[in-house]
C-alpha positions in Angstrom: -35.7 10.0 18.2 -39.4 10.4 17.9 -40.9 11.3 20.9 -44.3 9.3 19.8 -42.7 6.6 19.1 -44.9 3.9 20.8 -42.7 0.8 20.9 -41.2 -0.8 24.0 -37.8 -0.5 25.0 -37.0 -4.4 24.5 -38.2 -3.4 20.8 -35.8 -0.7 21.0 -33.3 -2.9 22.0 -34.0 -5.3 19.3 -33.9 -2.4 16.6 -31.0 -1.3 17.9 -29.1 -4.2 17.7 -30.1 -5.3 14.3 -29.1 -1.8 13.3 -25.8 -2.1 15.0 -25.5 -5.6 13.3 -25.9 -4.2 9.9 -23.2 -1.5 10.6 -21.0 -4.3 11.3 -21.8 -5.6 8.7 -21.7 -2.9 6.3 -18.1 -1.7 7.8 -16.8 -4.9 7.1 -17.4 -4.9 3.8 -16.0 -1.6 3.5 -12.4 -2.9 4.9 -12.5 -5.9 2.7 -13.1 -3.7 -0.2 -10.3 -1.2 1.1 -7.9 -4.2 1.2 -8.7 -5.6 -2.2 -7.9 -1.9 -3.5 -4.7 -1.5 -1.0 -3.5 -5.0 -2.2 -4.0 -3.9 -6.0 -1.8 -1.7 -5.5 1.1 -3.5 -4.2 0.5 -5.6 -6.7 1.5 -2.5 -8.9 4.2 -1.6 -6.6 5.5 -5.4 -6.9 5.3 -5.0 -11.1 7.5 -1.9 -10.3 9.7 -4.0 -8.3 10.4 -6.8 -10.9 11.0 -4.0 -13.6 13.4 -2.6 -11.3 14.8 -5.5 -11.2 15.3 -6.7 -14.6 16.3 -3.0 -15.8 19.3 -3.3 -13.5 19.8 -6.8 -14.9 19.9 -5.1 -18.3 21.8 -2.3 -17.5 24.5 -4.6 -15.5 25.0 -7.1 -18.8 24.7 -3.8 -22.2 25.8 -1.0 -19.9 29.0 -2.4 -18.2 30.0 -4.0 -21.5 30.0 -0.9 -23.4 30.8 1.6 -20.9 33.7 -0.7 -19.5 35.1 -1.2 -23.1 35.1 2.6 -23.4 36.2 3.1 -20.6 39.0 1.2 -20.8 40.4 3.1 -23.8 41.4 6.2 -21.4 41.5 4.4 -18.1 42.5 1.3 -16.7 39.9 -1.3 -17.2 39.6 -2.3 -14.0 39.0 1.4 -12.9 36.4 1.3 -15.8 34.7 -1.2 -14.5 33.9 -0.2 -11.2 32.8 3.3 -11.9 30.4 1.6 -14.2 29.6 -0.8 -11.9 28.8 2.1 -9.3 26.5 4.3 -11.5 24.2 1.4 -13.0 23.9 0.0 -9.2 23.0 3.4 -7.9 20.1 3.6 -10.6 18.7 0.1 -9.8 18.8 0.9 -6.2 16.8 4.0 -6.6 13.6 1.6 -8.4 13.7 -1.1 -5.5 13.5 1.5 -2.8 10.9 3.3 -3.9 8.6 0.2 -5.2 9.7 -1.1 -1.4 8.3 2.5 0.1 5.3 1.8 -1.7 4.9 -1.6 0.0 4.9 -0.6 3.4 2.3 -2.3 5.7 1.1 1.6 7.0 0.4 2.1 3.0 -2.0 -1.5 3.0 -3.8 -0.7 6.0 -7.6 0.1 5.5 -7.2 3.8 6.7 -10.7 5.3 5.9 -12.5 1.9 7.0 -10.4 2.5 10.7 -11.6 6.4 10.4 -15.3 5.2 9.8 -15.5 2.6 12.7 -14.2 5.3 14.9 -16.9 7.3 13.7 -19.5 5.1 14.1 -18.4 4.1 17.3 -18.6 7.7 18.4 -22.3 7.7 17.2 -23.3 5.1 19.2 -21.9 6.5 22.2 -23.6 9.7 22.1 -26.7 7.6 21.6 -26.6 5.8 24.3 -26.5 8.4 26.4 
């Protein structure tokens, strides 16, 4: 702060607070543009989800079809069946949970905004004093 600084401390005041209102401002922009690139990419992670989900569909209807009708050439086709049944399902589950880990709430959460407004609120404390 300038120590020639000739205005009075209600202008201060003033100053300060219109400063402090266009931090607000600023920050919450930044958190609404943090959300709008957190929710893009659940949107990705939701696209990952429904191709999950119609891979498994497609593996459940081609893959047990021909793996169960080979299958059932050395083994009994109920056997077949569920050991096909097993593998495809174990594949499909692997794609949900990992488009579902990528849709966590802690991974939509405007992380740096929260770091800045810690920041800043830090700054203002040590100005006030």
């Amino acid at each position: 702060m300038d120590m020639n600084d000739s205005r009075s401390i209600p202008e201060l005041v003033s100053a300060l607070t219109g400063d402090m209102a266009n931090l607000v401002r600023k920050e919450g922009e930044l958190v609404r543009t943090e959300l709008a690139e957190n929710l893009g990419h659940a949107a990705k992670a939701g696209q990952g989800l429904a191709l999950g989900g119609a891979l498994l569909l497609g593996a459940y209807l081609v893959l047990l079809q021909a793996l169960v009708l080979a299958l059932s050439m050395v083994m009994n086709p109920l056997l077949a069946s569920i050991i096909v049944g097993v593998v495809v399902g174990a594949c499909g589950i692997v794609l949900v949970r990992e488009a579902m880990r990528r849709m966590k709430p802690e991974n939509l959460a405007p992380g740096r905004a929260a770091r800045q407004l810690q920041k800043d609120a830090q700054l203002v404390k040590e100005q006030v004093r």
